[in-house]
BAFI-3210 file (N, C-alpha, C; in Angstrom, 3 decimals, decimal comma, padded with zeros to 6 digits):
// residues 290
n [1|2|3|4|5|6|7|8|9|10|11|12|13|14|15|16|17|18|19|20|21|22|23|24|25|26|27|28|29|30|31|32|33|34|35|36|37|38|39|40|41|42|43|44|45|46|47|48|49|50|51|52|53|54|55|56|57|58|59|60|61|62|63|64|65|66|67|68|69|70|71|72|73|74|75|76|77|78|79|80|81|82|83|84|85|86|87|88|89|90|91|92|93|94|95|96|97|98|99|100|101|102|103|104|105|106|107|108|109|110|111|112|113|114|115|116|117|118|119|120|121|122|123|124|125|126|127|128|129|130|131|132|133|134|135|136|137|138|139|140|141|142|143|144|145|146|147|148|149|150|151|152|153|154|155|156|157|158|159|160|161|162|163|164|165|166|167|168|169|170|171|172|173|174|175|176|177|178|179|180|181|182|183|184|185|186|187|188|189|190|191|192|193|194|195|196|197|198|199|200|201|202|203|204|205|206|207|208|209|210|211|212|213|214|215|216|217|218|219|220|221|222|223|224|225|226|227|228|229|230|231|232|233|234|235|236|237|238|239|240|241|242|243|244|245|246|247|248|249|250|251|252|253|254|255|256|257|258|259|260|261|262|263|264|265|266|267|268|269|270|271|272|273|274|275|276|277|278|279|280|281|282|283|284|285|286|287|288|289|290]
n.u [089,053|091,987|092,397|094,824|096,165|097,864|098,707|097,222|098,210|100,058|103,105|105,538|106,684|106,563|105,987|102,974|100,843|097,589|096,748|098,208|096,871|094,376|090,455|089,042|088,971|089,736|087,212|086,759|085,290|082,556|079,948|076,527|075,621|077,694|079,378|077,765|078,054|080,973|081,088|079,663|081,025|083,239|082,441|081,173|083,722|085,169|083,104|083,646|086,356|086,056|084,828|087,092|088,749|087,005|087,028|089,852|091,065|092,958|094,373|092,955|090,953|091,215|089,805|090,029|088,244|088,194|087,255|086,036|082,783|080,131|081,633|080,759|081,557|079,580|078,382|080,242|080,932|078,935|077,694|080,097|080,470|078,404|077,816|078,960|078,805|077,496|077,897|080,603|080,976|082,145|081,100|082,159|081,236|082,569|081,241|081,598|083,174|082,597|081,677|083,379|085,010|086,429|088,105|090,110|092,845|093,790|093,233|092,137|089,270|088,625|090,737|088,925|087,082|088,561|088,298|087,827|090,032|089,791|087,050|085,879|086,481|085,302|086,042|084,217|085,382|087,724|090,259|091,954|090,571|091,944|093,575|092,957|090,260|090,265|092,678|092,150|090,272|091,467|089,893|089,208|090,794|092,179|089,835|090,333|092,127|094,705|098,126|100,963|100,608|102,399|104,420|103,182|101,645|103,458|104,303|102,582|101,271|103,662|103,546|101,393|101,219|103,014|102,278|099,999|101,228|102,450|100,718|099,072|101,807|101,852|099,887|099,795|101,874|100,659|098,501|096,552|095,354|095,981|093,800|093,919|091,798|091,975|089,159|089,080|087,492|086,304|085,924|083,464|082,072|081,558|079,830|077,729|076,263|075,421|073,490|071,945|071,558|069,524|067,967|066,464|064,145|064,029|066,526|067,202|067,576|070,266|071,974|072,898|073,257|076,128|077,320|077,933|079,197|081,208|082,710|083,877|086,085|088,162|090,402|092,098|091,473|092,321|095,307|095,814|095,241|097,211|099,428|098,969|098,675|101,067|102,621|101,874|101,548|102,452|104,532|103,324|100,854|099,301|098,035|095,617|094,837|091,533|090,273|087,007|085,131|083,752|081,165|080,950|082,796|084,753|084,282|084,562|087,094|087,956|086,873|088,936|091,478|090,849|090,266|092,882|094,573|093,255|094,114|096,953|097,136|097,037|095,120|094,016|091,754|091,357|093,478|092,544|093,827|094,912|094,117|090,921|090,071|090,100|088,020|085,852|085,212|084,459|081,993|080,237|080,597|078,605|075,964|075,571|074,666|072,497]
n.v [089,412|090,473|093,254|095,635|097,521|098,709|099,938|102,623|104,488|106,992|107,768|108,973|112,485|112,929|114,366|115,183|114,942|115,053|114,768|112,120|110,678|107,829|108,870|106,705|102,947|100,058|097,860|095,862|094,478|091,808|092,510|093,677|091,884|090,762|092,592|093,808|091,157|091,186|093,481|093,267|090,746|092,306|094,111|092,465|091,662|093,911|094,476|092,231|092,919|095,782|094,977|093,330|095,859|097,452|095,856|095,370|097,712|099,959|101,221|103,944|104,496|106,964|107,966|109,838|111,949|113,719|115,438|116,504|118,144|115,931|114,150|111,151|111,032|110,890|108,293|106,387|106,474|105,296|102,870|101,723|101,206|100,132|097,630|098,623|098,779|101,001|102,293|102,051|104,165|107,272|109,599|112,598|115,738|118,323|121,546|125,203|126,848|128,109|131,329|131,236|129,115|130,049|131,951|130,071|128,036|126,778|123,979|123,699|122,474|120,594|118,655|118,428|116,082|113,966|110,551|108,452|106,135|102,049|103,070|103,678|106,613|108,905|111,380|113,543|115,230|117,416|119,058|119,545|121,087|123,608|124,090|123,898|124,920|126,937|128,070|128,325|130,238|133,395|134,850|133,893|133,103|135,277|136,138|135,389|136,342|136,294|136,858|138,871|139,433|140,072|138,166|135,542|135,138|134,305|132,312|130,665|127,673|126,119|126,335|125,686|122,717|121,648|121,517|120,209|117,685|116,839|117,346|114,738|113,289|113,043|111,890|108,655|108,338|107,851|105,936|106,568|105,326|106,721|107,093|108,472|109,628|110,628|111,068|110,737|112,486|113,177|116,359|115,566|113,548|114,724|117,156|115,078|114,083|116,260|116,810|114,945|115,090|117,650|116,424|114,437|114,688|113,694|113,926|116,522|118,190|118,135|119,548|122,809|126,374|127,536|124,718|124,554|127,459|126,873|124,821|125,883|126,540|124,593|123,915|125,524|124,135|121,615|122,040|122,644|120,295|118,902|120,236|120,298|116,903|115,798|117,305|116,305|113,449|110,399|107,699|106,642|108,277|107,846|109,062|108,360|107,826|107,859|106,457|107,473|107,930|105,522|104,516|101,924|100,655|102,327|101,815|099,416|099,452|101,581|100,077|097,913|098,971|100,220|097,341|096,386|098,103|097,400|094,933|094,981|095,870|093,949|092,927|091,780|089,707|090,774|088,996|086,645|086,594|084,666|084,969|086,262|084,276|082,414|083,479|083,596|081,189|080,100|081,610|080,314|078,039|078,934|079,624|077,428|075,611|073,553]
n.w [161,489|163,229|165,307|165,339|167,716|167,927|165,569|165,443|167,139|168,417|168,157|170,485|170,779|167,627|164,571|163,503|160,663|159,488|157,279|156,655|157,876|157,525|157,286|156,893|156,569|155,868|157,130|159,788|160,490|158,256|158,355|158,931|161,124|161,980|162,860|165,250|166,592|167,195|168,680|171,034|172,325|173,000|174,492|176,829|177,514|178,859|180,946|182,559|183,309|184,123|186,599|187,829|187,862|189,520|191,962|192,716|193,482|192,752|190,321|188,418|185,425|182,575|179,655|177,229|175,054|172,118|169,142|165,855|165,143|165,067|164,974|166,409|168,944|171,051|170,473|170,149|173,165|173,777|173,059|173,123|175,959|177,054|178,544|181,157|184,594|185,923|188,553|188,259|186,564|185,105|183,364|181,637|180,192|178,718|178,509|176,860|178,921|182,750|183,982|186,396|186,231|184,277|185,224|187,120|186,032|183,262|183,563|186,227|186,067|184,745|186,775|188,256|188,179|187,791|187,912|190,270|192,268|190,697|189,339|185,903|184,214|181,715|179,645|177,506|175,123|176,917|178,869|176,851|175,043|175,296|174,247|172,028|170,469|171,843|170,456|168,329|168,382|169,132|171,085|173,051|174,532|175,293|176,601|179,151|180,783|181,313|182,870|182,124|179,547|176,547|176,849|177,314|174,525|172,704|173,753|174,780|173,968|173,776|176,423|177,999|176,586|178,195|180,844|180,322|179,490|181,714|184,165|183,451|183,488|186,034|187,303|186,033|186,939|189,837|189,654|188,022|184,576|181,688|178,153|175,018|172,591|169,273|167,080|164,136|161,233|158,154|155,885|153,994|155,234|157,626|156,269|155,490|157,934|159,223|157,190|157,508|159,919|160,148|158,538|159,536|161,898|163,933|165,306|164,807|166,799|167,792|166,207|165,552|164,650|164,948|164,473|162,246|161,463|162,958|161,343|158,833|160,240|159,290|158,585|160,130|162,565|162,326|162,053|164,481|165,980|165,164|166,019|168,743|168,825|168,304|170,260|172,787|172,880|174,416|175,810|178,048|177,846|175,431|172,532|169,792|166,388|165,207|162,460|161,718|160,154|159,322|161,443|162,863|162,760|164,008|166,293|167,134|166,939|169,140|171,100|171,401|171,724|174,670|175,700|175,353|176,716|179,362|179,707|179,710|182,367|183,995|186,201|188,999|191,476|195,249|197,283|199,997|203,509|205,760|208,051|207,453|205,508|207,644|209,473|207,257|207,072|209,291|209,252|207,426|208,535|210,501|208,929|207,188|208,976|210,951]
ca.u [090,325|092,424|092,912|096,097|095,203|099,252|098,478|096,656|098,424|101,098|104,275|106,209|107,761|106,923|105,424|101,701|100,286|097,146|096,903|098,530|096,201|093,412|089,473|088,406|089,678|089,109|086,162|086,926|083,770|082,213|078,523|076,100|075,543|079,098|079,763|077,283|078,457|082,201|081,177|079,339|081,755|084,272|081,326|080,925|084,887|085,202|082,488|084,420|087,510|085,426|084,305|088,422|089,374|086,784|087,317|091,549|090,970|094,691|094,201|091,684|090,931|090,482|089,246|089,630|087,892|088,202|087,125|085,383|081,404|079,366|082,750|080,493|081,849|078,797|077,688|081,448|080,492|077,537|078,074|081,310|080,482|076,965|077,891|079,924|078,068|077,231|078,205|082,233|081,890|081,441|081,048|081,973|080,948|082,589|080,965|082,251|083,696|081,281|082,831|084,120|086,175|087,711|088,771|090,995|093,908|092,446|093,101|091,000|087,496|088,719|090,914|087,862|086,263|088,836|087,958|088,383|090,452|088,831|086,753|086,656|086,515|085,568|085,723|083,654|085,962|088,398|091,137|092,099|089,786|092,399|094,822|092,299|089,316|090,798|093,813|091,517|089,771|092,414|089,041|088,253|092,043|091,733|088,717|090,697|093,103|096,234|099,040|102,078|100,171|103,365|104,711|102,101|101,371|105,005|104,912|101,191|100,859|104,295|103,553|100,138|101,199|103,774|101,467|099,357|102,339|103,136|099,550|099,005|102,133|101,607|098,257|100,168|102,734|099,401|097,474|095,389|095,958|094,905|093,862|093,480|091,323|091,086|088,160|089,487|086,380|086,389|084,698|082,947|081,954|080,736|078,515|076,573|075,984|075,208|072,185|070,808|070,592|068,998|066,171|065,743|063,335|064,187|068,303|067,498|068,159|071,871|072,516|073,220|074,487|077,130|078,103|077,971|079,861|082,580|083,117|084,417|087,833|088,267|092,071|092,440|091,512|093,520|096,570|095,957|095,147|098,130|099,890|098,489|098,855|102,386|103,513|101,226|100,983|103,241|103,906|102,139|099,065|098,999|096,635|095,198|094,181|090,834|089,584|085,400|083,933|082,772|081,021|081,114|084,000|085,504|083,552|085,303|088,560|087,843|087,280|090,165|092,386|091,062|090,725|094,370|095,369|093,357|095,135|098,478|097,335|097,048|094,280|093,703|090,611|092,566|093,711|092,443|094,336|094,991|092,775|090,046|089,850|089,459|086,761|084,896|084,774|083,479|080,777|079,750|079,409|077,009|075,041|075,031|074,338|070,829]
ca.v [090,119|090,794|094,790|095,673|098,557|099,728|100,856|103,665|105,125|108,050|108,003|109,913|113,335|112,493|114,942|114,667|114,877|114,282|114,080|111,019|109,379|108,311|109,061|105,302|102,049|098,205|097,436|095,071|093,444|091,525|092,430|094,187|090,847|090,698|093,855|093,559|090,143|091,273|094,559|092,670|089,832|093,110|094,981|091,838|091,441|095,271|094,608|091,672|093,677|096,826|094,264|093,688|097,591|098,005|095,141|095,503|099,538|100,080|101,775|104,613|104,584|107,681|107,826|111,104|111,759|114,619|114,931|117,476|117,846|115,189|112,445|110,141|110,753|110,100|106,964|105,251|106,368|104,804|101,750|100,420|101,007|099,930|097,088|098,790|099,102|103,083|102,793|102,705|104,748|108,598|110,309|114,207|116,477|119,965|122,606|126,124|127,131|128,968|132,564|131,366|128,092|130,849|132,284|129,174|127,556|126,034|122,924|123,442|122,321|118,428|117,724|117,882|115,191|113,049|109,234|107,690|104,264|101,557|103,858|104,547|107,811|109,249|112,854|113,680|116,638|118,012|120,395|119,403|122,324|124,893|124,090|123,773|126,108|128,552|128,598|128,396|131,451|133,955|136,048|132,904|133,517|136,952|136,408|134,546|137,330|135,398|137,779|138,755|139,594|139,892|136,558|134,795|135,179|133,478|130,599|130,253|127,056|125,757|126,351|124,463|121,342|120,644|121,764|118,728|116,412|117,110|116,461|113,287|112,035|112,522|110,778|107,812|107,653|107,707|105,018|106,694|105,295|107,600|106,406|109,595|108,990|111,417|110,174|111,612|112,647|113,477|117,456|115,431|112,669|115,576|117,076|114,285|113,933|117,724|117,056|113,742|115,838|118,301|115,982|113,634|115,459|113,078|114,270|118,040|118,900|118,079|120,669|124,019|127,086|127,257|123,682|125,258|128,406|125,488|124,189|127,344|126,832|123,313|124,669|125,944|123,019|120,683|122,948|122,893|118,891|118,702|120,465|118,687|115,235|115,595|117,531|115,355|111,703|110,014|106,664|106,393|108,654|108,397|109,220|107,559|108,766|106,552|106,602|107,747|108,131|104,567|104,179|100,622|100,232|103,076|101,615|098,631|100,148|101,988|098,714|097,066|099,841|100,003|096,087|096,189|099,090|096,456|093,804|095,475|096,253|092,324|093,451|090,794|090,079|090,869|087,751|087,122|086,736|083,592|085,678|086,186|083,324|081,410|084,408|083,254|079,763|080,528|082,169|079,325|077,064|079,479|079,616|075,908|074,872|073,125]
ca.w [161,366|164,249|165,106|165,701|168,317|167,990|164,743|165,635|167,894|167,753|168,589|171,250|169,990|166,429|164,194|163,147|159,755|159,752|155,810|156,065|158,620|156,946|158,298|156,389|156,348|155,389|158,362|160,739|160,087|157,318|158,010|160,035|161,895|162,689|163,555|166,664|167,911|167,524|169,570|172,050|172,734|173,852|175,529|177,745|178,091|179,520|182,190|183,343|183,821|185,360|187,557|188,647|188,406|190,826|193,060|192,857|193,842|192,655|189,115|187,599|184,122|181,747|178,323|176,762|173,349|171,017|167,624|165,202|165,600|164,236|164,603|166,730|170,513|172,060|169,921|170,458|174,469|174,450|172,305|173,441|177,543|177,164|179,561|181,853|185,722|186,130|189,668|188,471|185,418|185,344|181,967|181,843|179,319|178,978|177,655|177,514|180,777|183,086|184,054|187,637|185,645|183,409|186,686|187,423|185,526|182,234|184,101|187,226|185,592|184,420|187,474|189,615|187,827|187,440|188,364|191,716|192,200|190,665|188,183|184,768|183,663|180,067|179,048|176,375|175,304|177,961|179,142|175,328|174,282|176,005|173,274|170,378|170,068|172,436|169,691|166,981|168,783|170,103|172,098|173,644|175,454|175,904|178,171|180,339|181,805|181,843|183,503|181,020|177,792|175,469|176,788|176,934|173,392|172,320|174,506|175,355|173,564|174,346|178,024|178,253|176,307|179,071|181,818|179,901|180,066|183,378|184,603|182,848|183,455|187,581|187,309|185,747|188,844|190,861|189,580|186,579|183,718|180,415|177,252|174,444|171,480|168,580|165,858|162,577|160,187|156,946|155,662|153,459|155,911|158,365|155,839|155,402|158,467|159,364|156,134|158,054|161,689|159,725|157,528|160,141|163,149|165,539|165,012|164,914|168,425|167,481|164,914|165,651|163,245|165,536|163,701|160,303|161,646|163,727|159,795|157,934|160,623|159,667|158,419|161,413|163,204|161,841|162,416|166,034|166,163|164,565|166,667|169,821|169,528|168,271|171,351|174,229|172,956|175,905|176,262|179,594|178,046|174,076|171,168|168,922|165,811|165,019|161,364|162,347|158,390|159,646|162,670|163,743|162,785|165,407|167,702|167,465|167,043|170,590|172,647|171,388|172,531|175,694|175,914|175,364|178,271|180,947|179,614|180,063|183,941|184,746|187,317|189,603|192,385|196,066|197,787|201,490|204,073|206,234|208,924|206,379|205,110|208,909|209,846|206,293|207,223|210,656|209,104|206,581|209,220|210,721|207,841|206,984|210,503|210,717]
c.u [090,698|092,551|093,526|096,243|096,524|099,298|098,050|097,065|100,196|101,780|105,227|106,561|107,277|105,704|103,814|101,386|099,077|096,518|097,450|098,160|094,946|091,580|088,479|089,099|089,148|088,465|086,511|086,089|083,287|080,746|078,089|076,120|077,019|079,646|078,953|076,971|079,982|082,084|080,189|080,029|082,833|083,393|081,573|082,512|085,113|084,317|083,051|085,671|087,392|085,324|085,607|088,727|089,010|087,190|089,186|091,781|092,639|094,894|092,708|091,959|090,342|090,646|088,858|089,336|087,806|087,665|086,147|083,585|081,130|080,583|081,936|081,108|080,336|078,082|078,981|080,904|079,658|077,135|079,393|081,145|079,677|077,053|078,322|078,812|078,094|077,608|079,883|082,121|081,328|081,993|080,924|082,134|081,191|082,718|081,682|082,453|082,881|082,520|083,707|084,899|087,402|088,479|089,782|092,464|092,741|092,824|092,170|089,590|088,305|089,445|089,871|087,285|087,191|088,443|088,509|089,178|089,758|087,754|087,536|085,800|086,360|085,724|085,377|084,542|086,924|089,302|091,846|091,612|090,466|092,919|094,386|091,055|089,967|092,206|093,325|090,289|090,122|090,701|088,783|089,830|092,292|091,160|089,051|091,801|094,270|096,922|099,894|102,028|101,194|104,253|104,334|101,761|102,368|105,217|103,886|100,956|101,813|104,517|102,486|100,283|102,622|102,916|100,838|100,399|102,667|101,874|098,909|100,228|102,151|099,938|098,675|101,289|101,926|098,388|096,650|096,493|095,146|095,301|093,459|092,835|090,998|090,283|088,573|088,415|086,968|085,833|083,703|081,737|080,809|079,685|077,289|075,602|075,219|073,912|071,494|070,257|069,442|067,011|065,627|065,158|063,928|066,158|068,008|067,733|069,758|072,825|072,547|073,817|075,434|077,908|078,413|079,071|081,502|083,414|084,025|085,865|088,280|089,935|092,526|092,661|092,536|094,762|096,647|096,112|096,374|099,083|100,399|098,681|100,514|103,339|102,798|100,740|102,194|103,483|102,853|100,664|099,310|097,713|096,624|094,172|093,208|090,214|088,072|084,599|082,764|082,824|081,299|081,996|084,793|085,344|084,505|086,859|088,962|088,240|088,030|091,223|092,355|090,966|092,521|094,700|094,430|094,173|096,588|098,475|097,279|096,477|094,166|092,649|091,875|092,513|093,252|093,139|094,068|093,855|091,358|089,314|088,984|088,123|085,409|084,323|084,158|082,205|079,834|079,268|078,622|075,898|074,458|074,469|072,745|070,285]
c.v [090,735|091,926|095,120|097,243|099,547|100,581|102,355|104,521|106,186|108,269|109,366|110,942|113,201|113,921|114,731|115,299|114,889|114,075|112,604|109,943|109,347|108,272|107,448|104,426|100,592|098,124|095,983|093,871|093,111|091,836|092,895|093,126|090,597|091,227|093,794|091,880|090,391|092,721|093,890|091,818|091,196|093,804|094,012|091,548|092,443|094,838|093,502|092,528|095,025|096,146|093,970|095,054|097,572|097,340|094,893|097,119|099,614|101,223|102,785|104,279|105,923|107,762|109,203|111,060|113,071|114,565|116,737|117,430|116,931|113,833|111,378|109,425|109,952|108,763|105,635|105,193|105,294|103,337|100,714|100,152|100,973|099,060|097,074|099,154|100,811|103,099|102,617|103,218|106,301|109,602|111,748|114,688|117,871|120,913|123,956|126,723|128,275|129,868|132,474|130,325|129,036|131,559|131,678|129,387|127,116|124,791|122,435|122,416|120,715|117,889|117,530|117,140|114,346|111,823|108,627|106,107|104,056|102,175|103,678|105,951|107,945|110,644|113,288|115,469|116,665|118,894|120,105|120,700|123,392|125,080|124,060|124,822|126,979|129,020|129,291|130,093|132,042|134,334|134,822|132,926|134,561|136,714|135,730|135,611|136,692|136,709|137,766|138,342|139,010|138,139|135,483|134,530|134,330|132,333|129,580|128,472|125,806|125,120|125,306|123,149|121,170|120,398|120,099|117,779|116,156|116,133|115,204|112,256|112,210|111,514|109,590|107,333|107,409|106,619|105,344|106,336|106,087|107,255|107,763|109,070|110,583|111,036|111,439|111,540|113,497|114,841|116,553|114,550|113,536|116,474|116,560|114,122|115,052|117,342|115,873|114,607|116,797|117,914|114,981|114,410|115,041|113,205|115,974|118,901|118,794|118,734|122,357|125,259|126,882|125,844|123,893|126,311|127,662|125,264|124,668|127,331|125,407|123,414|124,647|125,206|121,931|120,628|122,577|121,807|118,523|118,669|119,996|117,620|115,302|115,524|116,648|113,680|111,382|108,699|106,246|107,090|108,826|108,620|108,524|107,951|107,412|107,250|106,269|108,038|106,702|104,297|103,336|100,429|101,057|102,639|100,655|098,680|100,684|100,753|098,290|097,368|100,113|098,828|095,883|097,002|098,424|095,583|093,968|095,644|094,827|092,488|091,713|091,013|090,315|089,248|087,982|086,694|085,684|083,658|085,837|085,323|082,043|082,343|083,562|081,745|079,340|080,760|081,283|078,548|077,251|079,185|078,025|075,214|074,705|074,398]
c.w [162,712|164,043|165,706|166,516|168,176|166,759|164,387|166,545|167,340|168,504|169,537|170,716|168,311|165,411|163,467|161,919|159,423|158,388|155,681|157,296|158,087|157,536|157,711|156,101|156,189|156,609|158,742|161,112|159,007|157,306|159,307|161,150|163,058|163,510|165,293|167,598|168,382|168,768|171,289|172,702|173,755|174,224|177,065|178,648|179,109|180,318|183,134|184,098|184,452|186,675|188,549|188,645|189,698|192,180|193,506|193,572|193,812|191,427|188,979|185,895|183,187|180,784|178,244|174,990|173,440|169,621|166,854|165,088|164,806|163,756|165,882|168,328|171,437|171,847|170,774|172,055|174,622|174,214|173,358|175,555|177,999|178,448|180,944|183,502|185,874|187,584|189,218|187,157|185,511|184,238|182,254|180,549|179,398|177,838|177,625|178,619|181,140|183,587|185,386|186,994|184,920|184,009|187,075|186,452|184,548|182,649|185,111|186,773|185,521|185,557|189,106|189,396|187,448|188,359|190,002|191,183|191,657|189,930|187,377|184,767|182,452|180,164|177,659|175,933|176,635|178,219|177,581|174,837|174,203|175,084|171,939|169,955|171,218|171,312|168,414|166,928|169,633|171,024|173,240|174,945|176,301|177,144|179,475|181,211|182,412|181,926|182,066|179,487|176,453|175,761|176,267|175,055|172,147|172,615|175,002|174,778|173,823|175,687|178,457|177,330|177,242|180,482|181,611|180,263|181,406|184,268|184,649|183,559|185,644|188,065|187,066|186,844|189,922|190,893|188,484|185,062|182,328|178,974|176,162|173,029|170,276|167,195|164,824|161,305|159,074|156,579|155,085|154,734|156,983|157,722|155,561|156,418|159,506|158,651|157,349|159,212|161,243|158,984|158,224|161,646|164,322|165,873|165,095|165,450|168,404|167,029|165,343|164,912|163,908|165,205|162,860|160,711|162,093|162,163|158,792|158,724|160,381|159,436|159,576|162,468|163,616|162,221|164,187|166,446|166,402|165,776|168,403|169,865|169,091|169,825|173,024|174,268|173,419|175,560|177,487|179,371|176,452|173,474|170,538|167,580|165,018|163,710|161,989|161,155|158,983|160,927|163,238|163,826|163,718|166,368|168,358|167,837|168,850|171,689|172,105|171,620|173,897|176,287|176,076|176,296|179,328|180,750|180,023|181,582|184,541|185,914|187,986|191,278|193,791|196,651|199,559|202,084|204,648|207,121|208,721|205,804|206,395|209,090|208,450|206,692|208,078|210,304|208,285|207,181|210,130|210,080|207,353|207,916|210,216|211,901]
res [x|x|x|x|x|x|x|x|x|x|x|x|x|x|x|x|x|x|x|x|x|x|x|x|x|x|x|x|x|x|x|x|x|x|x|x|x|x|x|x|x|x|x|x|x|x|x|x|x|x|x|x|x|x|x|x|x|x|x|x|x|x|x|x|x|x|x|x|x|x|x|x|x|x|x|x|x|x|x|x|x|x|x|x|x|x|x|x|x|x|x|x|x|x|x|x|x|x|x|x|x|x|x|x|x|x|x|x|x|x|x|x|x|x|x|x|x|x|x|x|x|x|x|x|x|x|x|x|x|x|x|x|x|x|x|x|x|x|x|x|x|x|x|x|x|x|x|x|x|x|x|x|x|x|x|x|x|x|x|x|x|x|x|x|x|x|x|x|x|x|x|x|x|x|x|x|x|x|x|x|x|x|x|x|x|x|x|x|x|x|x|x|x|x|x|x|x|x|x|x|x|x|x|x|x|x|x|x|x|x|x|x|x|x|x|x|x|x|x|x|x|x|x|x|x|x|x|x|x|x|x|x|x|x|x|x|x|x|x|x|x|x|x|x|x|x|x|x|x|x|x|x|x|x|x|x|x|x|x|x|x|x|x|x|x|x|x|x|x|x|x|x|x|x|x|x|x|x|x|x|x|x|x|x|x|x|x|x|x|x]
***
């Protein structure tokens, strides 16, 4: 079954729901077997086309994921860009901001890690967080000492999803192109998976109360999600809201969305030069010479 990667994605301006996106859907695969030759066949495609990013140096690539704990960011990571060379890919992970980041802009911290040319980029999490657990936890705002208290408080949310637009879309006049992914889990879906980290030993480093305590705002959450991808999915940088109840099947879902944003860049190796070309041939019949 072909996967139609436009499906999943969310429309400019358009209001978000996310009741009526759902976190499970018909699998893409008929069988475990399947599932890991269809994710391998696009594992191996993506390292071809890393292989032009890097050698075209014209384009970056970033891959931002979001999702609620225990939706399966670092599996899709690790799974779908298994093949990808580690010298062009550079995976960032951000945790809560150390007290000199909260010092900055809540932008500072992610655009120092964004991707060079020729890179991809992921962000496990990112300046996303500013607009979602800092909403979902006014103190977590507070501690930031933004100027113009009573303002701020009216427009704060307004103000940083254009800031976002803004940013994104000058990265996209620059050469980065950004791909947003949010994995949509289920409560139910995330309890289960909360009990396995829990009864399996070799999973228990994963779990934290602080996940259990995360759980109790899932309302809250939602609200903010909500809120978010409505006002910052772009054409030039959308979302994508990926049903994550089933793993493989996101997985797959993932590379076929970003299979489809290389495909759209028609990357090509560079061409040499008439000059280039005589210098190469010079050198061949060095090399071949008895």
């Amino acid at each position: 079954m072909k996967i139609d990667s436009d499906r999943f994605r969310v429309r400019e301006d358009h209001d978000v729901d996310l009741g009526d996106w759902p976190t499970r859907i018909k699998p893409y695969y008929d069988s475990d077997a399947d599932y890991k030759k269809r994710l391998r066949a696009s594992v191996d495609m993506l390292a071809r086309y890393q292989q032009t990013l890097y050698a075209s140096n014209s384009h970056a690539i970033l891959l931002i994921f979001q999702a609620m704990d225990a939706a399966g960011k670092d599996g899709i990571i690790r799974h779908v860009l298994s093949g990808i060379n580690p010298q062009g890919c550079q995976v960032v992970s951000f945790q809560h901001p150390t007290p000199s980041e909260s010092r900055h802009d809540f932008l500072w911290r992610a655009t120092r890690e964004l991707p060079e040319r020729g890179r991809i980029g992921v962000f496990n999490r990112s300046y996303y967080e500013e607009v979602l657990i800092a909403r979902v936890h006014p103190e977590i705002l507070r501690a930031q000492n933004i100027p113009d208290e009573p303002k701020r408080d009216s427009t704060i949310w307004r103000d940083r999803f254009q800031s976002i637009v803004d940013l994104e879309g000058h990265l996209q006049r620059n050469g980065t192109r950004i791909v947003k992914f949010y994995l949509h889990l289920s409560p139910e879906e995330q309890r289960k998976r909360f009990l396995d980290r829990i009864d399996d030993p070799t999973k228990n480093w994963k779990f934290t109360r602080a996940d259990l305590e995360e759980r109790q705002y899932w309302a809250e959450y939602m609200k903010a999600y909500e809120a978010c991808l409505g006002a910052t999915s772009t054409k030039e940088a959308p979302w994508h809201i990926v049903p994550a109840d089933d793993k493989p099947n996101a997985r797959l879902i993932v590379a076929r969305i970003v299979l489809d944003l290389f495909k759209s860049l028609d990357l090509q190796y560079p061409k040499a030069s008439p000059e280039r070309i005589a210098e190469l041939a010079a050198i061949r019949d060095q090399l071949v010479r008895p």
